[in-house]
ZASE-662378 format. One record per residue: x, y, z of N, C-alpha, C, O in turn. Coordinates in pm, whole numbers, plus 50000, padded with zeros to 5 digits. Layout:
N
- n.X/n.Y/n.Z/ca.X/ca.Y/ca.Z/c.X/c.Y/c.Z/o.X/o.Y/o.Z
- X/Y/Z/X/Y/Z/X/Y/Z/X/Y/Z;
...
***
This chain:
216
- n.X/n.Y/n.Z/ca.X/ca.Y/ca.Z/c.X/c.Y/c.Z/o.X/o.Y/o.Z
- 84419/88310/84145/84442/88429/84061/84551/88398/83958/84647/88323/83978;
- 84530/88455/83863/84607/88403/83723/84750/88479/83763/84735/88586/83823;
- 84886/88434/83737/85004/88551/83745/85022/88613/83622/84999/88559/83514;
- 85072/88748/83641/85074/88838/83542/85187/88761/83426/85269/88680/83470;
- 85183/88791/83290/85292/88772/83236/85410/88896/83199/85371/89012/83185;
- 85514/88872/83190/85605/88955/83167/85673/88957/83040/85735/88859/82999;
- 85659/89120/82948/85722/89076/82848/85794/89234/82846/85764/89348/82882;
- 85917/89162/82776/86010/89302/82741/86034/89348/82622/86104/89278/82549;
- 85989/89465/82576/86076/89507/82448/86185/89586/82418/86203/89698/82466;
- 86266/89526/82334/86415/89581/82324/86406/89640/82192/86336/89588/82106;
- 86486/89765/82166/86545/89827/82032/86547/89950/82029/86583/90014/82129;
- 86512/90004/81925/86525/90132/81859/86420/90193/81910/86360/90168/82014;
- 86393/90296/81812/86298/90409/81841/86159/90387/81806/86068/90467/81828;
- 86145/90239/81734/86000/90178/81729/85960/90144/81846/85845/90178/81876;
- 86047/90062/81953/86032/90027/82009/85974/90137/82168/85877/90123/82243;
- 86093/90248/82167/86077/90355/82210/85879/90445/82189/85803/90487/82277;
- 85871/90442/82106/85744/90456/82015/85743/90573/81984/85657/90643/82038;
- 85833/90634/81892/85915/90759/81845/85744/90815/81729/85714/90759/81623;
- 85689/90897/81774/85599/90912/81648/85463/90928/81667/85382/90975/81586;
- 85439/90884/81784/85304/90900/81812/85290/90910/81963/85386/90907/82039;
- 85143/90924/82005/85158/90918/82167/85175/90796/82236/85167/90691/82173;
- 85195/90796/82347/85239/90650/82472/85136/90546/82398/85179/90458/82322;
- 84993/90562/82427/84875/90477/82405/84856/90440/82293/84755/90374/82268;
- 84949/90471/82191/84937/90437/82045/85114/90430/82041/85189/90506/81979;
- 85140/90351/82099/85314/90308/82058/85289/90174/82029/85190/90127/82085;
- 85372/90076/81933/85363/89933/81930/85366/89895/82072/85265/89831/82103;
- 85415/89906/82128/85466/89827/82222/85378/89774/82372/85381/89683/82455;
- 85296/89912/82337/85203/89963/82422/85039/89884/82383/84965/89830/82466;
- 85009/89899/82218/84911/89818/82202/84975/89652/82161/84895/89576/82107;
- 85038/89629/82173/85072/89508/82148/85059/89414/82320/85008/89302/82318;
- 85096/89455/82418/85090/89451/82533/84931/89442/82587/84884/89356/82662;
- 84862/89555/82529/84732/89479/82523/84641/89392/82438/84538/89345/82486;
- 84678/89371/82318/84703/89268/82221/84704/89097/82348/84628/89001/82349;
- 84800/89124/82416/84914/88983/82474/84775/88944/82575/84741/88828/82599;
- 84703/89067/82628/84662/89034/82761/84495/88973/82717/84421/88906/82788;
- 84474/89017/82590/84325/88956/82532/84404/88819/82499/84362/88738/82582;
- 84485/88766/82429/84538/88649/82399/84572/88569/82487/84568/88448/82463;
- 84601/88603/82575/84634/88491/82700/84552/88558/82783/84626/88552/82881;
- 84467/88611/82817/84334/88650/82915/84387/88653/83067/84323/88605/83161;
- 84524/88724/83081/84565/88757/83203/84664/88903/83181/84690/88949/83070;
- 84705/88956/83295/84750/89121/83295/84922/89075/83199/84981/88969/83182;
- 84938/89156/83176/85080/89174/83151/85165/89312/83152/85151/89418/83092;
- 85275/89258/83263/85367/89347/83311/85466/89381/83145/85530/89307/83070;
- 85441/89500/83145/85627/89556/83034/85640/89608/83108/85582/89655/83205;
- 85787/89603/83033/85896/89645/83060/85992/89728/82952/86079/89654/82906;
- 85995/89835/82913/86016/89861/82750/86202/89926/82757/86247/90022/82819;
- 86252/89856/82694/86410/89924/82692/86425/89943/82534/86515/89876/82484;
- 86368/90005/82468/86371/90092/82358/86444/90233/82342/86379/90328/82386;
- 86529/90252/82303/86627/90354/82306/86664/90447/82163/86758/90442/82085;
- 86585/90500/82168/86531/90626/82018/86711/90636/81953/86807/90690/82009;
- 86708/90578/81847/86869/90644/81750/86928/90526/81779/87026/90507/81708;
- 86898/90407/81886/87030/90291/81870/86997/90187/81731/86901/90127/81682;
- 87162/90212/81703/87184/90085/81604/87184/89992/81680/87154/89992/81799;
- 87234/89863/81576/87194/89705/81644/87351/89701/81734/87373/89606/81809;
- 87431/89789/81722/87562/89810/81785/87499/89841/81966/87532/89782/82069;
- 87436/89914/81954/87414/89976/82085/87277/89884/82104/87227/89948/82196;
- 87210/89808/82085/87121/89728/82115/87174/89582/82146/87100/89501/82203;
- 87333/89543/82098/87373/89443/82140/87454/89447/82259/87474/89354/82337;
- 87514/89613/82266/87571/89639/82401/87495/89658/82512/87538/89642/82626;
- 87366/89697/82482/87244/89690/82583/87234/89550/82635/87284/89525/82745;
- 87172/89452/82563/87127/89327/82575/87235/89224/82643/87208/89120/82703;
- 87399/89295/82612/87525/89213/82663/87559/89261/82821/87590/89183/82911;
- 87547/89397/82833/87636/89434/82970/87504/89480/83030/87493/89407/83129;
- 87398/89559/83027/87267/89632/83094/87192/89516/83187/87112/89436/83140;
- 87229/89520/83321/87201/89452/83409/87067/89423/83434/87024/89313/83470;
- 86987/89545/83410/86854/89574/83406/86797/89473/83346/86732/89384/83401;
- 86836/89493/83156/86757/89496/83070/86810/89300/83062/86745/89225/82990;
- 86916/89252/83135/86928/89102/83112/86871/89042/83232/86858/88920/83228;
- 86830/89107/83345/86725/89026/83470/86587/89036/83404/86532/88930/83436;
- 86502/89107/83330/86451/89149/83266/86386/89037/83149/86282/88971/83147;
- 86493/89051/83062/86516/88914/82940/86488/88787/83069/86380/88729/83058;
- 86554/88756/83154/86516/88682/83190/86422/88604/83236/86418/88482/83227;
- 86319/88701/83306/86207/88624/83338/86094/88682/83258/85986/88659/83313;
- 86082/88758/83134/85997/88759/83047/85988/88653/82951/86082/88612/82883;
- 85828/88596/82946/85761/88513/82913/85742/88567/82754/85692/88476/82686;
- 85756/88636/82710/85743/88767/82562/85891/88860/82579/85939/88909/82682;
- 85934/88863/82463/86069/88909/82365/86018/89050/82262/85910/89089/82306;
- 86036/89082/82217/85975/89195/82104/86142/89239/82085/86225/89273/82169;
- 86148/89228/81985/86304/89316/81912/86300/89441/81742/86305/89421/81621;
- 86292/89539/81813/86282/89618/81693/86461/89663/81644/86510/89708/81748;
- 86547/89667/81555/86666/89707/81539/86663/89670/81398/86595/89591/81333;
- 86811/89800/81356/86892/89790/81211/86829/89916/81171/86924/89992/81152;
- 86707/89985/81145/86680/90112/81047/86768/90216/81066/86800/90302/80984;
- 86826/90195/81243/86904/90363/81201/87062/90280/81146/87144/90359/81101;
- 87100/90150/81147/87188/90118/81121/87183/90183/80961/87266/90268/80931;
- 87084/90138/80863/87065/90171/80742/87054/90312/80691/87094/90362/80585;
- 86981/90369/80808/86986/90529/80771/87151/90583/80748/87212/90614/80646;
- 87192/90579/80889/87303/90616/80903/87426/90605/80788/87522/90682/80796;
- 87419/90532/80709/87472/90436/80566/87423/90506/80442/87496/90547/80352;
- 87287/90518/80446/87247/90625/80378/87270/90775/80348/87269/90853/80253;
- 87293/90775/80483/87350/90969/80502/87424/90909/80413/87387/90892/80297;
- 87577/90858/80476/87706/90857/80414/87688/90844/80245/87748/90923/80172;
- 87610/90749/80194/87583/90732/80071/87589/90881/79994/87672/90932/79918;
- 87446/90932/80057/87421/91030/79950/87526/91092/79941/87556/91110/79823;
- 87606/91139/80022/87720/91233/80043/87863/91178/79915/87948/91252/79865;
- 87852/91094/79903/87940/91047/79782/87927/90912/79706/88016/90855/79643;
- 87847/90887/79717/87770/90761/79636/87863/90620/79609/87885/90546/79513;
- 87906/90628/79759/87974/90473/79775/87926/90375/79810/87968/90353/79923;
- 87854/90294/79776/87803/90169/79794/87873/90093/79919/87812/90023/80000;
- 87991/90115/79920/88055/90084/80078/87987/90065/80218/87983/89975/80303;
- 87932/90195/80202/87910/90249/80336/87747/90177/80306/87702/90252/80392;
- 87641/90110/80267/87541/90036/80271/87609/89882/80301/87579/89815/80400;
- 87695/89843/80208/87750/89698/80233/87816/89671/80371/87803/89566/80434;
- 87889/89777/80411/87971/89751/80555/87811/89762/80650/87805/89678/80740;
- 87708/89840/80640/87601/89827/80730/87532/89705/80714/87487/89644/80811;
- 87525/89681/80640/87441/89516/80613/87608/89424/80700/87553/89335/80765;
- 87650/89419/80707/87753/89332/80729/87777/89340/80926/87810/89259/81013;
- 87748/89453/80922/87765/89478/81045/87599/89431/81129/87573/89358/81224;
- 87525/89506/81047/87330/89450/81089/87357/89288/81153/87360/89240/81267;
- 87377/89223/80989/87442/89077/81015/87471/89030/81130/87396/88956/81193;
- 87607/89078/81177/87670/88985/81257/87637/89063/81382/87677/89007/81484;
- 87575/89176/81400/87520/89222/81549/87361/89139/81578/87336/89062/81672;
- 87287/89173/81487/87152/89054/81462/87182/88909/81533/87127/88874/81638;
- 87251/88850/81480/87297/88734/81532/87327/88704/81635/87281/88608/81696;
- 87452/88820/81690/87431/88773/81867/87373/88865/81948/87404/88883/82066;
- 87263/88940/81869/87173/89012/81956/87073/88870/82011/87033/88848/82125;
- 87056/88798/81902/86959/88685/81958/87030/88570/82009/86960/88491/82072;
- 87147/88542/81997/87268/88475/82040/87200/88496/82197/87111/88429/82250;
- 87270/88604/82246/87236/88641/82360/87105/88598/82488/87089/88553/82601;
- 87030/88657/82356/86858/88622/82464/86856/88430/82477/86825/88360/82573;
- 86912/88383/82315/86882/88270/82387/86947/88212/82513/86896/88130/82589;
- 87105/88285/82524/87197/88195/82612/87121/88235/82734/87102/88147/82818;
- 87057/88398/82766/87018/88389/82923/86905/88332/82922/86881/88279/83031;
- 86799/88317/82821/86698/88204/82874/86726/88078/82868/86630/88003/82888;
- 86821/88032/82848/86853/87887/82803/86823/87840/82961/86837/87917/83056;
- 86778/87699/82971/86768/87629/83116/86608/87701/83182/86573/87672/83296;
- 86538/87777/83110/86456/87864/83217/86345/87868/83148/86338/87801/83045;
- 86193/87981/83209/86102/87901/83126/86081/87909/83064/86177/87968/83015;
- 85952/87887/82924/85939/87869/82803/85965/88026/82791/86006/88091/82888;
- 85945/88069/82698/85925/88227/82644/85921/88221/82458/85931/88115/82395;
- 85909/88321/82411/85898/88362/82270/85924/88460/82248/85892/88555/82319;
- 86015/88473/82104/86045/88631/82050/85995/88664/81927/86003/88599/81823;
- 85952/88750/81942/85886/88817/81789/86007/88969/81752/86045/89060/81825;
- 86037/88940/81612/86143/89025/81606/86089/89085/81445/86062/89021/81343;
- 86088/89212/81468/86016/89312/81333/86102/89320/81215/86222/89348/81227;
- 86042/89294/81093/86144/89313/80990/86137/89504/80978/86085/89591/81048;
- 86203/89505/80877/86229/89657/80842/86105/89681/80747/86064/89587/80678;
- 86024/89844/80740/85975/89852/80673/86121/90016/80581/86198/90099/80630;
- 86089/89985/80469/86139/90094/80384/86130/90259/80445/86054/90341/80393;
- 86190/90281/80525/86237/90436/80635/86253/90554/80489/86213/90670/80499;
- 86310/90507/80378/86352/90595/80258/86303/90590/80165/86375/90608/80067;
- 86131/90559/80139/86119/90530/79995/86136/90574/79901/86109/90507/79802;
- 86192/90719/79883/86235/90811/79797/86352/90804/79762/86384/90894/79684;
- 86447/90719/79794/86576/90653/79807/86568/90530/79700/86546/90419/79747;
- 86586/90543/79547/86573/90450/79473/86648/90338/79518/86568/90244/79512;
- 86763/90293/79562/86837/90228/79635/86775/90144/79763/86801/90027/79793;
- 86697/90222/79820/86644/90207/79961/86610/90036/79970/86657/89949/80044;
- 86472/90030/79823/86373/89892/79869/86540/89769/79888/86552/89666/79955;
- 86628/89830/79809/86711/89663/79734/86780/89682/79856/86864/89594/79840;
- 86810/89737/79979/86907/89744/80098/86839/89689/80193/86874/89591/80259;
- 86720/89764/80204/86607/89716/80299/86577/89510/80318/86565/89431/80412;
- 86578/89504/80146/86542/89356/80156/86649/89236/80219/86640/89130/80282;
- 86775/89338/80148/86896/89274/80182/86890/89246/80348/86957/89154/80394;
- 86827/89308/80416/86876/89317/80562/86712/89213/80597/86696/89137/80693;
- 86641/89234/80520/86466/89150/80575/86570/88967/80546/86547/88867/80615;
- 86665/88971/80440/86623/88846/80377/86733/88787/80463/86742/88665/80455;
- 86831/88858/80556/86937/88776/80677/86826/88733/80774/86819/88619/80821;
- 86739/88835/80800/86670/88833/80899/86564/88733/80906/86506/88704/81011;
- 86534/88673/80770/86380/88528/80799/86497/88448/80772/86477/88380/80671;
- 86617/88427/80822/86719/88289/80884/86660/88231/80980/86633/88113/81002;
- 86640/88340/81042/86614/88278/81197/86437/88273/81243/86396/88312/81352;
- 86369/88230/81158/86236/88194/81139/86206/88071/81199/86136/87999/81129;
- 86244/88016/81329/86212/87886/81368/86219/87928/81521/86269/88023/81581;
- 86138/87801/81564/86142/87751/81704/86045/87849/81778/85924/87870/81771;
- 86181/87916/81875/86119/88016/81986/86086/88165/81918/86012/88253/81960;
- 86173/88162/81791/86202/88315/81717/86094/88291/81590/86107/88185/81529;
- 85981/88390/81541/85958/88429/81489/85951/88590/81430/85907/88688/81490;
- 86012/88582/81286/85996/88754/81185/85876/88761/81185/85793/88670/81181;
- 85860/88889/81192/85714/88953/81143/85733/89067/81046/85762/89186/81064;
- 85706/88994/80936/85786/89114/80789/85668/89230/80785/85560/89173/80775;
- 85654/89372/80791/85633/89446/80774/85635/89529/80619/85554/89614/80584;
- 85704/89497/80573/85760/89552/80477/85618/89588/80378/85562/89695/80353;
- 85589/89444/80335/85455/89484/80226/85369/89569/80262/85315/89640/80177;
- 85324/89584/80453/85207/89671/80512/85264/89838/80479/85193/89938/80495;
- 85364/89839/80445/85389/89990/80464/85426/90083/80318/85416/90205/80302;
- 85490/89937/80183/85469/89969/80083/85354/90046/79992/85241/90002/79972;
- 85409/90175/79941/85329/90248/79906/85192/90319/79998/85078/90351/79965;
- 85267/90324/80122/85136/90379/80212/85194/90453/80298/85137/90467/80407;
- 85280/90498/80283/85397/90540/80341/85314/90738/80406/85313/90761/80527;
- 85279/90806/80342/85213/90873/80360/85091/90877/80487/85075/90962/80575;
- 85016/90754/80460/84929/90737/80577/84993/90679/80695/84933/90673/80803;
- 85128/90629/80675/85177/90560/80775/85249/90606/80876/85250/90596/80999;
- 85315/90663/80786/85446/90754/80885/85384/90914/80952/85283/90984/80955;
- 85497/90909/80990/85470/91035/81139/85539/91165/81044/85605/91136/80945;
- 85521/91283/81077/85576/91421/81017/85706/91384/81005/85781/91428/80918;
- 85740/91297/81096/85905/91268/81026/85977/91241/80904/86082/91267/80844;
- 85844/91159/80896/85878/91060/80759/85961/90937/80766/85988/90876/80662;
- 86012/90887/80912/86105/90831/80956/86020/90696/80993/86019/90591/80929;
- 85914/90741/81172/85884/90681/81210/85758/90621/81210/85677/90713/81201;
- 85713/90538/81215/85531/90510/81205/85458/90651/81294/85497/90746/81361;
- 85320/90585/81239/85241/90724/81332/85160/90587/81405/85192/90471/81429;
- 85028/90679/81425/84953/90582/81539/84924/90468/81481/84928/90355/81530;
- 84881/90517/81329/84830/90410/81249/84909/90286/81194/84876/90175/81153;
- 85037/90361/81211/85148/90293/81194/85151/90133/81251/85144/90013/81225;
- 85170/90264/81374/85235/90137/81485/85155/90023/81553/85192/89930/81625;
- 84976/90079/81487/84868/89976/81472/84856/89882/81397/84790/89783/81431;
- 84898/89889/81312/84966/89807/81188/85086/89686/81262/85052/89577/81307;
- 85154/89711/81261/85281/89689/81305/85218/89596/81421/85208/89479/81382;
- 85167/89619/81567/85123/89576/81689/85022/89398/81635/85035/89277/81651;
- 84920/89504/81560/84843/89374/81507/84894/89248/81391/84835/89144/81361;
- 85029/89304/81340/85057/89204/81270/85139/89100/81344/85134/88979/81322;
- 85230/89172/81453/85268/89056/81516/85186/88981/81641/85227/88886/81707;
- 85058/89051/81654/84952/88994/81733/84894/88840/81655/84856/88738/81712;
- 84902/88868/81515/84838/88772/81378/84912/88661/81400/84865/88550/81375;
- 85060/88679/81460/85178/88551/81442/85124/88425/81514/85147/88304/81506;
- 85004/88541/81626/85013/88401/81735/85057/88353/81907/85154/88410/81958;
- 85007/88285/81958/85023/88296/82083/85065/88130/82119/84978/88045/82135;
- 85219/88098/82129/85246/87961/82197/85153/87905/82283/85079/87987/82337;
- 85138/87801/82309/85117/87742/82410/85220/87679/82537/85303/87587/82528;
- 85190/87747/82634/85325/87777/82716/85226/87729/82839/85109/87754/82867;
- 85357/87628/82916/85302/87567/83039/85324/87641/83135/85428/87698/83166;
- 85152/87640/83219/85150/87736/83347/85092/87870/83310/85055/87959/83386;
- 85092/87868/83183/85040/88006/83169/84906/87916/83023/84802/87906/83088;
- 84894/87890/82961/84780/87843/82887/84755/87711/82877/84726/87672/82764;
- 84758/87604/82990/84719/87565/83076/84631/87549/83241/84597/87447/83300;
- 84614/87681/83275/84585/87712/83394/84430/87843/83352/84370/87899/83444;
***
């Protein structure tokens, strides 16, 4: 009998699947996405937490006992984070039109980004293969003339780390100008169609070849 694989997703409220129902969350069709691609069950595990910045997604991933036994023996990574970092920057913006408060969020995205994946690699380091697929931002504000040039700023730290075990899956173009069919009454979060979008594009990235599991 084949063993199940295990994959976890960590972040925000995409991840959460803020916007639509359970059976239409990324996380949820992506999971069955994993199990046609490698033609065995797969266990999630979802620690998605609706409203966290990459602040509270790196304090998750650092001290959450759970969510690092977890990281550990998942064979699949998924990282959604930074939009409410950007929102949040935004409020402040409109409120007095300081460019500050966008630059200190990119700065902060930055250097939490970094050892958010810092992290996953040190607890898988020594252990078995695995892969992370980590979502770029799609534009949360397009009515925000400002929005696309902040948004990119934070996509273009983020394809740094485009190698090895870590692959981006840029979103951005799928949601340009479709924003209407995409998003949820919020206007915030994807809808079903959304997050179908979203599921199948990082389904498109690909499936390693990982020993013991596509081998067997």
């Amino acid at each position: 009998m084949k063993r199940e694989l295990a994959y976890l997703a960590i972040g925000d409220s995409l991840t959460a699947g803020v916007g639509a129902l359970p059976e239409h969350s990324f996380v949820h069709r992506y999971a069955r996405l994993l199990e046609t691609g490698y033609g065995r069950q797969v266990r999630t595990e979802n620690a998605g937490v609706s409203g966290a910045t990459t602040s509270a997604v790196l304090e998750l991933v650092r001290t959450n006992g759970q969510v690092r036994a977890a990281a550990e023996r998942s064979t699949i990574i998924t990282l959604t984070a930074g939009g409410n970092d950007l929102i949040q920057a935004a409020k402040h913006y409109f409120f007095d039109s300081d460019t500050r408060h966008l630059m200190s969020a990119l700065k902060t995205y930055q250097r939490n980004i970094d050892s958010i994946l810092e992290t996953i690699q040190a607890i898988k380091a020594g252990g078995d293969p695995y892969f992370v697929r980590v979502l770029g931002l799609y534009n949360p504000l397009p009515e925000f003339a400002e929005a696309a040039f902040w948004v990119n700023k934070f996509n273009e730290h983020l394809r740094s780390f485009h190698a090895g075990d870590i692959h981006i899956i840029e979103v951005y173009d799928q949601f340009l100008g479709k924003e209407d069919n995409l998003l949820a009454d919020d206007r915030f979060h994807p809808n079903a169609e959304g997050y179908r979008i979203i599921a199948e594009k990082v389904h498109a990235a690909g499936y390693p070849l990982i020993p013991g599991v596509t081998d067997v």
